[in-house]
C-alpha positions in Angstrom: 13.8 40.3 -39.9 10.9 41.5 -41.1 10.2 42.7 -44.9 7.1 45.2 -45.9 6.0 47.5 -48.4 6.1 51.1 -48.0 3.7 53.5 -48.4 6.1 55.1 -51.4 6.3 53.2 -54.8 9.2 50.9 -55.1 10.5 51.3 -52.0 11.0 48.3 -49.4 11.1 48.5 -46.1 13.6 46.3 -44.0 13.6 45.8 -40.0 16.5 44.2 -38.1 16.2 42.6 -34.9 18.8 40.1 -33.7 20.6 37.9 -35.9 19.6 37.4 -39.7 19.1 33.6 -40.8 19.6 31.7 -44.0 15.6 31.4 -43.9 15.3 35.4 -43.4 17.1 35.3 -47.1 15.0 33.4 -48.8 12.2 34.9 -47.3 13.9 38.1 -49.3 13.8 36.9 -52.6 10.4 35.4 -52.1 8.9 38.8 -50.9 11.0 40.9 -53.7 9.9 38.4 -56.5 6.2 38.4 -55.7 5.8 42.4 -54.9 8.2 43.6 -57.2 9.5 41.3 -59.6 12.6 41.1 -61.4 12.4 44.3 -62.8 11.5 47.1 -61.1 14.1 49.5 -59.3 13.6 49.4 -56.0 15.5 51.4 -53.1 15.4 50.5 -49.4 14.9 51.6 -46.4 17.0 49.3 -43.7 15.6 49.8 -40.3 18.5 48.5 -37.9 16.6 48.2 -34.0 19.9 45.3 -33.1 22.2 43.4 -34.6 23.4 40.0 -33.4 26.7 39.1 -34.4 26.6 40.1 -37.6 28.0 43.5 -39.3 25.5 45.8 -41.8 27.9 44.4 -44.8 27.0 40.8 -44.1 23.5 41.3 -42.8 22.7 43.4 -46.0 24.8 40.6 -48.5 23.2 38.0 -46.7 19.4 39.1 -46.2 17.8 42.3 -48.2 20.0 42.1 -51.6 19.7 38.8 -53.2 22.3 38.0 -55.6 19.7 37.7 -58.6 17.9 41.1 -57.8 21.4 42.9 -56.9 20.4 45.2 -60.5 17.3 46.2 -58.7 18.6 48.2 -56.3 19.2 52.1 -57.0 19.6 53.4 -52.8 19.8 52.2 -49.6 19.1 54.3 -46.0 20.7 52.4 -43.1 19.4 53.4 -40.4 21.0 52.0 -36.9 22.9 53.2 -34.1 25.7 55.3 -34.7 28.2 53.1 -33.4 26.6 50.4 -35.9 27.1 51.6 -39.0 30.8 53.3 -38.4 31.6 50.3 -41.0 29.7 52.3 -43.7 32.5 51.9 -46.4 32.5 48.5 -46.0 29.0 48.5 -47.3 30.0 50.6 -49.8 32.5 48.9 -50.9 30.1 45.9 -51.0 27.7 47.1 -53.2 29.4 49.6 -55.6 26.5 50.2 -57.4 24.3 51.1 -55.0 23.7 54.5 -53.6 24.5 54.3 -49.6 23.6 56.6 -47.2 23.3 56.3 -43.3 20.9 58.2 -41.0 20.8 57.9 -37.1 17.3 56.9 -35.8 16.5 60.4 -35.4 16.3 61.1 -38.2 14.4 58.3 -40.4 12.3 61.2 -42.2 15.1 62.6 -44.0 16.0 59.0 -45.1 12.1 58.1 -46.5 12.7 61.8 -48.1 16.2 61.2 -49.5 15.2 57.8 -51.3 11.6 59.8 -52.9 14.2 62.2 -54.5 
């Protein structure tokens, strides 16, 4: 997994390759505490290339959204595979608060445009 800042203000950027590990978490909260704090709203942009035996929900619960910065979040644009993110309201049922959208890989623009707006 790998974690970045975007070229947009308060937004994080979030790649998934293969399967997401306990370390990959705390590698989250370390990155989201030292680049945005506690604060901050942030929205995300979750870049899905494969998953390994894992579903978004748990990869998303378990990696990018930390329990203590769970407040922080304001959107999220999954982007994956089609077939990979047919569980959508399972994510949003996960994270209520959260605004959820998914985007095929064709169309990552409109995603880094919806979470500017």
């Amino acid at each position: 997994m790998k974690l970045e800042e975007s070229e947009y203000p308060n937004v994080v950027y979030v790649e998934v390759d293969g399967k997401v590990t306990e370390e990959d978490a705390e590698k989250s909260e370390a990155f989201i505490k030292k680049h945005y704090g506690n604060e901050k709203k942030l929205n995300a942009l979750v870049y899905i290339k494969d998953m390994e035996g894992a579903d978004i929900g748990a990869i998303l619960k378990g990696s990018v959204i930390d329990v203590k910065h769970w407040e922080q979040y304001g959107k999220f644009a999954l982007v994956a595979n089609p077939a990979w993110i047919e569980g959508g309201s399972t994510v949003a049922d996960l994270m209520p608060d959260i605004e959820v959208r998914h985007f095929d890989k064709a169309q990552i623009d409109k995603a880094w445009e919806w979470l500017q707006e």
